[in-house]
mmCIF entry with sequence, helices, sheets and N, C-alpha, C, O atoms, coordinates in Angstrom:
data_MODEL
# 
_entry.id   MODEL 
# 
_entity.id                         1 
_entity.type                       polymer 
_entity.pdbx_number_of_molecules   1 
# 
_entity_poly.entity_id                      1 
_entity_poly.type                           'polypeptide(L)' 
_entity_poly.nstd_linkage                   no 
_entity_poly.nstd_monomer                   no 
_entity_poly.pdbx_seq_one_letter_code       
;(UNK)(UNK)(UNK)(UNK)(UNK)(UNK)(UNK)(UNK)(UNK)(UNK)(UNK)(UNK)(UNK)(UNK)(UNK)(UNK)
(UNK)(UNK)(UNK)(UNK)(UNK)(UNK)(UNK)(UNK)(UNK)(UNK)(UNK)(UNK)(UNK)(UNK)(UNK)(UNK)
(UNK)(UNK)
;
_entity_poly.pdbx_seq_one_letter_code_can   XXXXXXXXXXXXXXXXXXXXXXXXXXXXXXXXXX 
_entity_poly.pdbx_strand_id                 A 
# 
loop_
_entity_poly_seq.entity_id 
_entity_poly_seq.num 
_entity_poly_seq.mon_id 
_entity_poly_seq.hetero 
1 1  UNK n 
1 2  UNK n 
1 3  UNK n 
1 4  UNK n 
1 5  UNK n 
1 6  UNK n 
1 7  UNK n 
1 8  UNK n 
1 9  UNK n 
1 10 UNK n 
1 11 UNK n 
1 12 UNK n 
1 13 UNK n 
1 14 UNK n 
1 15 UNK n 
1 16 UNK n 
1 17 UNK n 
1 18 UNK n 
1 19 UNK n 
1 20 UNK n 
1 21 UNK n 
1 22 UNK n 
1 23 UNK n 
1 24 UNK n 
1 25 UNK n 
1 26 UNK n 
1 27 UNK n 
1 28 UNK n 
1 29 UNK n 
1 30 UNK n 
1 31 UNK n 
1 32 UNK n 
1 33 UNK n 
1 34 UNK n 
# 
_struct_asym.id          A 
_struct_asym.entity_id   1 
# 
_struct_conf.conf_type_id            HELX_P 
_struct_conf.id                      HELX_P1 
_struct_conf.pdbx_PDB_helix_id       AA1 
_struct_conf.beg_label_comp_id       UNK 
_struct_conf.beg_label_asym_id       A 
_struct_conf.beg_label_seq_id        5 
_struct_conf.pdbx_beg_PDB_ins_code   ? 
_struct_conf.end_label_comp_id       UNK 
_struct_conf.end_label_asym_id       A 
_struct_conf.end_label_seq_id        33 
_struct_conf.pdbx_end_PDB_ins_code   ? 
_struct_conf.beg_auth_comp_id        UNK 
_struct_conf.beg_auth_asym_id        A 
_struct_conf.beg_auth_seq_id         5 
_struct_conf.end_auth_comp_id        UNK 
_struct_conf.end_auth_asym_id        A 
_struct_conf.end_auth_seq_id         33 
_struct_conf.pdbx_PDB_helix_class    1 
_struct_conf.details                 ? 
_struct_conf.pdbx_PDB_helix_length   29 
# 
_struct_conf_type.id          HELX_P 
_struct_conf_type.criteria    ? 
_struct_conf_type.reference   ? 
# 
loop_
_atom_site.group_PDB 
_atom_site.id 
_atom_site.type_symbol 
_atom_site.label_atom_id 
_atom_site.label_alt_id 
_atom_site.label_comp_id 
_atom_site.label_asym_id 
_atom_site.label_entity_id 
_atom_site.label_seq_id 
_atom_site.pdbx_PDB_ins_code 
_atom_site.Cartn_x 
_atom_site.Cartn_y 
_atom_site.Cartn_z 
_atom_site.occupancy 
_atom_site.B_iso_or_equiv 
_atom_site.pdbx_formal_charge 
_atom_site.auth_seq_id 
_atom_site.auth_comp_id 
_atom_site.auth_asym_id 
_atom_site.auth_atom_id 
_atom_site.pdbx_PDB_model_num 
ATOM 1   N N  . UNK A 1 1  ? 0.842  -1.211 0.000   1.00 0.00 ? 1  UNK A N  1 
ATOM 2   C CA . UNK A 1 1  ? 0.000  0.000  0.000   1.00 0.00 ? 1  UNK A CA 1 
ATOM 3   C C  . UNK A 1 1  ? 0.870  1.252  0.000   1.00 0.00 ? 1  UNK A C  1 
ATOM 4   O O  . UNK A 1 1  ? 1.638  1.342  0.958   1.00 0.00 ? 1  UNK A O  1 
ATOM 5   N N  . UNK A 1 2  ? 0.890  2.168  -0.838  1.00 0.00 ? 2  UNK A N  1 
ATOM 6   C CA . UNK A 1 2  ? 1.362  3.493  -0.778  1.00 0.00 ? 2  UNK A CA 1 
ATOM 7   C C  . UNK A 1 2  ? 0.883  4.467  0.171   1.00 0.00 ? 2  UNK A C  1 
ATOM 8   O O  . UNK A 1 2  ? -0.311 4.766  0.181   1.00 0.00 ? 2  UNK A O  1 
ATOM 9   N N  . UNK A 1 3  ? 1.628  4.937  0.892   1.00 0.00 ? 3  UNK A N  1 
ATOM 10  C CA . UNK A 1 3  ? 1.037  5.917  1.603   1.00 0.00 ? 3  UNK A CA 1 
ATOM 11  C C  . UNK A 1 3  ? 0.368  6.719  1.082   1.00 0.00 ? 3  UNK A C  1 
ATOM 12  O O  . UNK A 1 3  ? 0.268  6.659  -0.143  1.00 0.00 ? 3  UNK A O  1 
ATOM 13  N N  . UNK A 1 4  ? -0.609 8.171  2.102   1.00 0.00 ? 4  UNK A N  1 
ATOM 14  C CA . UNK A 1 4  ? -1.667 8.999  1.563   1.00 0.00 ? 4  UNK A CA 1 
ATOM 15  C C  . UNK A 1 4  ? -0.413 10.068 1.068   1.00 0.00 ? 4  UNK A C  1 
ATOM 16  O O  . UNK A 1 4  ? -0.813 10.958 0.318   1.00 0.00 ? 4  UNK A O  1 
ATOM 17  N N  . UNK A 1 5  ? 1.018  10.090 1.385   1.00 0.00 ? 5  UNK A N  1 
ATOM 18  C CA . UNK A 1 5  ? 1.914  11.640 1.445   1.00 0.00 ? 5  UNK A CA 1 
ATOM 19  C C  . UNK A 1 5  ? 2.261  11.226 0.015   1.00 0.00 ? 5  UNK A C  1 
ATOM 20  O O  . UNK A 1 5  ? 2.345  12.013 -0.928  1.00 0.00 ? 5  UNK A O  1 
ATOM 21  N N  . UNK A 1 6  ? 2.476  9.751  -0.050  1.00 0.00 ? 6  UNK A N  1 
ATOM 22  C CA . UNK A 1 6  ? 3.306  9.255  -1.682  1.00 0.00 ? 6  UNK A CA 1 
ATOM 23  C C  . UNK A 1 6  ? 2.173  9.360  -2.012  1.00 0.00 ? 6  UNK A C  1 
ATOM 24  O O  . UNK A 1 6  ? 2.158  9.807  -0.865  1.00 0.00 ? 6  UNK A O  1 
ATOM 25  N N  . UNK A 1 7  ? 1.105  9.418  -2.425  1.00 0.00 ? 7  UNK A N  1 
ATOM 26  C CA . UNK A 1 7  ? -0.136 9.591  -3.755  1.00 0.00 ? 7  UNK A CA 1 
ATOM 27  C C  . UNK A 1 7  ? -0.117 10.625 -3.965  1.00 0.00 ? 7  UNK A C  1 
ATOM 28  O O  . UNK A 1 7  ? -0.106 10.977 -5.144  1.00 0.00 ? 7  UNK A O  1 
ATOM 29  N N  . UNK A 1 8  ? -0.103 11.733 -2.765  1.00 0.00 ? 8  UNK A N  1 
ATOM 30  C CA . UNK A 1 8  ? -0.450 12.896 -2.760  1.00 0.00 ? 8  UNK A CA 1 
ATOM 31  C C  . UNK A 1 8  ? 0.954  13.455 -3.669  1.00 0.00 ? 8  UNK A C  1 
ATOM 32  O O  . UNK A 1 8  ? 0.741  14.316 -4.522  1.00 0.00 ? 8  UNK A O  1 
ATOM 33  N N  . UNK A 1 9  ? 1.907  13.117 -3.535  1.00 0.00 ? 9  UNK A N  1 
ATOM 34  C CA . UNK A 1 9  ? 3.169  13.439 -4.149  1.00 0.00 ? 9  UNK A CA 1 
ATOM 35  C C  . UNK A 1 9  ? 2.830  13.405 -5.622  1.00 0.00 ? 9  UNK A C  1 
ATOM 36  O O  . UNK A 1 9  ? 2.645  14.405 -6.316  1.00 0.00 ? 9  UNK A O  1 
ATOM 37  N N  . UNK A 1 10 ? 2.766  12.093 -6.045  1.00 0.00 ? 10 UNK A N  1 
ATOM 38  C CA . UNK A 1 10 ? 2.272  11.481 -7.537  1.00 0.00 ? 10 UNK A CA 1 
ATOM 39  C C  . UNK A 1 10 ? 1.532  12.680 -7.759  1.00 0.00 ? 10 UNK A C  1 
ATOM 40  O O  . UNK A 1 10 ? 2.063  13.695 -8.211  1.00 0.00 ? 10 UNK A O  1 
ATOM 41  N N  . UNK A 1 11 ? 0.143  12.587 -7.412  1.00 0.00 ? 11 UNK A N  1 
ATOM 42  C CA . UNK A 1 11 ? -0.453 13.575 -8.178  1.00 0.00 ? 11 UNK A CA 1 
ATOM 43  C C  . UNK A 1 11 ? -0.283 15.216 -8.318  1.00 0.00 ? 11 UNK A C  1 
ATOM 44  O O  . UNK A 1 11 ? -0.860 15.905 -9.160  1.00 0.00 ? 11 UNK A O  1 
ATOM 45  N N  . UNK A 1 12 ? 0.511  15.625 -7.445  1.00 0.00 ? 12 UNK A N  1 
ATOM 46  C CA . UNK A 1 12 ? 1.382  16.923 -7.651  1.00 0.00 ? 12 UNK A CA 1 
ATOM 47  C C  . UNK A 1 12 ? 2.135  16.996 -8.838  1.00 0.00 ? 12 UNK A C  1 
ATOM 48  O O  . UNK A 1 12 ? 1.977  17.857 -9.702  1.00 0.00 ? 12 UNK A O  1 
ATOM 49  N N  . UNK A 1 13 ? 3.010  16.018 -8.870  1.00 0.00 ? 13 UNK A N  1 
ATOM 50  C CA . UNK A 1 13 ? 3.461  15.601 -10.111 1.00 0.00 ? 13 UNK A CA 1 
ATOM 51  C C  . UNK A 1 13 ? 2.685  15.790 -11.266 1.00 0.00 ? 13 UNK A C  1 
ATOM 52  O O  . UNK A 1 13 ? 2.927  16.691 -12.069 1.00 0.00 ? 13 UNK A O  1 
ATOM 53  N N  . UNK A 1 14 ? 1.825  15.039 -11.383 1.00 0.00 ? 14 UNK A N  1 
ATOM 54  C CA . UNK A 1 14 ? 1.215  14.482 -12.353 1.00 0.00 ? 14 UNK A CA 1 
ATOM 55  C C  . UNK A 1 14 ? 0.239  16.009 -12.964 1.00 0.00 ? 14 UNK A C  1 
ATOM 56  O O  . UNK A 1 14 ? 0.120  16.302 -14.154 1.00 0.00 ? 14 UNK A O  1 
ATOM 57  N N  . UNK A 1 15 ? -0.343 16.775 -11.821 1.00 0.00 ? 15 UNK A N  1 
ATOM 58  C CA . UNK A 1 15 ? -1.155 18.163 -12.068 1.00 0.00 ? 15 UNK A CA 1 
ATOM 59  C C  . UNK A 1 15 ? 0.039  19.307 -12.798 1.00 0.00 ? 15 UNK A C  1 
ATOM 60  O O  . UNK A 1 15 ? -0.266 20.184 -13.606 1.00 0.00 ? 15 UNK A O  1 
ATOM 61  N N  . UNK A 1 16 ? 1.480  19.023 -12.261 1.00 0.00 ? 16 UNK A N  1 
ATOM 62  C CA . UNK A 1 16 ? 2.950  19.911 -12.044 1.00 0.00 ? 16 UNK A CA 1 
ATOM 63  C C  . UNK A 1 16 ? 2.912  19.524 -13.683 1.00 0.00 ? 16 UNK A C  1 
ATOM 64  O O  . UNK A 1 16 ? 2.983  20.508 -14.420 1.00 0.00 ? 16 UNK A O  1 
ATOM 65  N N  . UNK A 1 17 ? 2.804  18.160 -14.371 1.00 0.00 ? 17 UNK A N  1 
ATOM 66  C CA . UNK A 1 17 ? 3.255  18.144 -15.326 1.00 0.00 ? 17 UNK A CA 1 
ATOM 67  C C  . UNK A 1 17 ? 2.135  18.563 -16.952 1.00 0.00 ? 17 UNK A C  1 
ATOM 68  O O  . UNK A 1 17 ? 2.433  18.984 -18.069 1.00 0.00 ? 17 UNK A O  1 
ATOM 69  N N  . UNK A 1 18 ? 0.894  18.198 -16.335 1.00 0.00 ? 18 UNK A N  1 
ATOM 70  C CA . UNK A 1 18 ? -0.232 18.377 -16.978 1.00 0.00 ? 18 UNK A CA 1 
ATOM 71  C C  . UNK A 1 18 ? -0.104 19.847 -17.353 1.00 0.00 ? 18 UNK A C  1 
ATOM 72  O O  . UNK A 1 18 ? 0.081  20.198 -18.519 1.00 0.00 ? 18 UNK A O  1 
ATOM 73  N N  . UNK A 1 19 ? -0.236 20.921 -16.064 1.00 0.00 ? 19 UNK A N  1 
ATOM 74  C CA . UNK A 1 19 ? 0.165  22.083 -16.547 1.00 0.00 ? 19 UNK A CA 1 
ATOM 75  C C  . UNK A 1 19 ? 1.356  22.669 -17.231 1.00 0.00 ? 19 UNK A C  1 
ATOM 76  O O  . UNK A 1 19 ? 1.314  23.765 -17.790 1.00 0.00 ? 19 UNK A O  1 
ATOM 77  N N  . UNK A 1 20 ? 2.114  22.130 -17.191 1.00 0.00 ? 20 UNK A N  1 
ATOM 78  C CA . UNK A 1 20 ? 3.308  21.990 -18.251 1.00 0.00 ? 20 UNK A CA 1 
ATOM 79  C C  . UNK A 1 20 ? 2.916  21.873 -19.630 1.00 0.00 ? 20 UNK A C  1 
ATOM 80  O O  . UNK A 1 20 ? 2.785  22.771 -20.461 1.00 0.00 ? 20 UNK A O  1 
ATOM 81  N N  . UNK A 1 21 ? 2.742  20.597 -19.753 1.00 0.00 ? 21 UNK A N  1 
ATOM 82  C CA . UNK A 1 21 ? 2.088  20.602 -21.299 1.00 0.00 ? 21 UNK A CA 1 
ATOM 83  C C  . UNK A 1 21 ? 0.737  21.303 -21.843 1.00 0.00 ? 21 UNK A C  1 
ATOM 84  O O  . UNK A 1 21 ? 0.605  21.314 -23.067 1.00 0.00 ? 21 UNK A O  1 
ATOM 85  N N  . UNK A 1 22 ? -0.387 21.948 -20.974 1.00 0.00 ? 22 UNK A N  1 
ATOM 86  C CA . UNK A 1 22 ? -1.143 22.411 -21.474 1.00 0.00 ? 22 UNK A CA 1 
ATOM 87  C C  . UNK A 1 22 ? -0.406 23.819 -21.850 1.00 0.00 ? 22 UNK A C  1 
ATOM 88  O O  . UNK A 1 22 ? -0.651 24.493 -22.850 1.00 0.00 ? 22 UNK A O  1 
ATOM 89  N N  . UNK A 1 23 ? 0.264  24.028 -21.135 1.00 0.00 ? 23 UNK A N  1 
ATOM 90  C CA . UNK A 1 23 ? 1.051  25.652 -21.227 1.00 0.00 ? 23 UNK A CA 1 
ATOM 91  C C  . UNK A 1 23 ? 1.985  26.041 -22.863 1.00 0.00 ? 23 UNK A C  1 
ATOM 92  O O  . UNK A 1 23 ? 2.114  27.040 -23.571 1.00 0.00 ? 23 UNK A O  1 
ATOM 93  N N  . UNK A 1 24 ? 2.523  24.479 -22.899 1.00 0.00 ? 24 UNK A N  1 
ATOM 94  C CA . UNK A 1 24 ? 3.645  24.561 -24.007 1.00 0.00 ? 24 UNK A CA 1 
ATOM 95  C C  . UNK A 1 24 ? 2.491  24.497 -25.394 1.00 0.00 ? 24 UNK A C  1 
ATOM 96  O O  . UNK A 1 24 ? 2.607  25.284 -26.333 1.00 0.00 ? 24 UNK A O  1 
ATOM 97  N N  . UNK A 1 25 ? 1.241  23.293 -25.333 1.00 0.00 ? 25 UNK A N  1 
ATOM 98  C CA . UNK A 1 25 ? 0.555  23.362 -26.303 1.00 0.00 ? 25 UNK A CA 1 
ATOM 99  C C  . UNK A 1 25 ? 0.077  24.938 -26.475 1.00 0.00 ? 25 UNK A C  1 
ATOM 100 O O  . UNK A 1 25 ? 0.193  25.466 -27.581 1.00 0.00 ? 25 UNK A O  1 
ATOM 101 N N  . UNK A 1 26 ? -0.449 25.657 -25.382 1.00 0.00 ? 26 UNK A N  1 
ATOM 102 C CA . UNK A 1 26 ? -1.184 26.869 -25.618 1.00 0.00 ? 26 UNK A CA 1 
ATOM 103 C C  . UNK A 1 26 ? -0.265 27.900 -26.376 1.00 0.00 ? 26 UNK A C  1 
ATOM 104 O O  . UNK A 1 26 ? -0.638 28.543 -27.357 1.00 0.00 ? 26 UNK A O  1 
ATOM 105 N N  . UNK A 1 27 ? 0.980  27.977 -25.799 1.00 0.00 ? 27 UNK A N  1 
ATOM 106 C CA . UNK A 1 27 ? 2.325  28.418 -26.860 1.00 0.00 ? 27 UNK A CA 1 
ATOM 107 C C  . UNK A 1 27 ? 2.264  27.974 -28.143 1.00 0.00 ? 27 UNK A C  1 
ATOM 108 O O  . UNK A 1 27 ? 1.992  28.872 -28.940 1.00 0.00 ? 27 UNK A O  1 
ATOM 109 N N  . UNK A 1 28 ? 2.412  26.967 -28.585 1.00 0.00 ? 28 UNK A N  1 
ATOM 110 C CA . UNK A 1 28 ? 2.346  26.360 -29.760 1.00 0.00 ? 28 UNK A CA 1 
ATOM 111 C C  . UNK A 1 28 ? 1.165  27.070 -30.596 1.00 0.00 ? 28 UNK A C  1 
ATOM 112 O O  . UNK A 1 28 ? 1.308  27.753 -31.609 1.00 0.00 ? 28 UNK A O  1 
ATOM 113 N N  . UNK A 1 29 ? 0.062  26.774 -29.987 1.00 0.00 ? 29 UNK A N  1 
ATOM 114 C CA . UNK A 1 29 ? -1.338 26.952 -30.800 1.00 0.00 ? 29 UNK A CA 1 
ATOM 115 C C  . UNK A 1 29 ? -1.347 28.651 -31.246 1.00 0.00 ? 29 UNK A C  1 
ATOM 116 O O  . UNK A 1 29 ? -1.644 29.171 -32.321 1.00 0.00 ? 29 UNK A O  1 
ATOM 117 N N  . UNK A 1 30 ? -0.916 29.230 -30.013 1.00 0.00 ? 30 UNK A N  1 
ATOM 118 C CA . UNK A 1 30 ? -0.789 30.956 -30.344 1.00 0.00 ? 30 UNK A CA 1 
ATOM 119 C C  . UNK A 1 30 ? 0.316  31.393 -31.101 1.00 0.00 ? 30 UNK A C  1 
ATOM 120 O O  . UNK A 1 30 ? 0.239  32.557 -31.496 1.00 0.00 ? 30 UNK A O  1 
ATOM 121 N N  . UNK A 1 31 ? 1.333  30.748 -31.407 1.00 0.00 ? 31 UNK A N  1 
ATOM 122 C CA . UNK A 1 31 ? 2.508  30.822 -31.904 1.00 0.00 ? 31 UNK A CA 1 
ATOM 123 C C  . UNK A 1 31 ? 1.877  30.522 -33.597 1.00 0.00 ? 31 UNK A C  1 
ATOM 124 O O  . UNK A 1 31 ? 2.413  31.117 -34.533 1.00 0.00 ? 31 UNK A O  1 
ATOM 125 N N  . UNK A 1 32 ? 0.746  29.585 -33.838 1.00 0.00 ? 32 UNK A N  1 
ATOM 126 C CA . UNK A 1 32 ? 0.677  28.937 -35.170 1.00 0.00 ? 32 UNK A CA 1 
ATOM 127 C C  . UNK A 1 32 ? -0.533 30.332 -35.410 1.00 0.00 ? 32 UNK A C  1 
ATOM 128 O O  . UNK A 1 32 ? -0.496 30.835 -36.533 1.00 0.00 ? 32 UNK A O  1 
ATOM 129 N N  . UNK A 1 33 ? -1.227 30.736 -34.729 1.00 0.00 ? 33 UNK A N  1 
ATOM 130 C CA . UNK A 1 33 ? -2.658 31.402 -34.893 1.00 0.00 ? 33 UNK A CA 1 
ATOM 131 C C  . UNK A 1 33 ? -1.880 32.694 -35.237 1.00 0.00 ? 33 UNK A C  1 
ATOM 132 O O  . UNK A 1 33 ? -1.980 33.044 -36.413 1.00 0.00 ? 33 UNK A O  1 
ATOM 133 N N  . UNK A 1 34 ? -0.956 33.637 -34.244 1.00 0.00 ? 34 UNK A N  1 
ATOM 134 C CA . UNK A 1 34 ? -0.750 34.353 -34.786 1.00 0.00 ? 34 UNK A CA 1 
ATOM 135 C C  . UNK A 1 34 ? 0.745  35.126 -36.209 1.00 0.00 ? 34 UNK A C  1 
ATOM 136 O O  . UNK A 1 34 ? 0.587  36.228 -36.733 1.00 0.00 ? 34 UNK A O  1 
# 
């Protein structure tokens, strides 16, 4: 069983990296639009 601090870690991660890539796509997309 993983602890509640290690999940909670993971998904920091996982939100840390999500916003990462939504950020770089939104660059991308405004970069092609304008």
């Amino acid at each position: 069983m993983k602890s509640v601090k290690q999940i909670e870690r993971e998904n920091i991660k996982k939100a840390a990296l999500f916003l990462q890539q939504s950020k770089n796509a939104v660059a991308l997309t405004g970069a092609g639009i304008s």
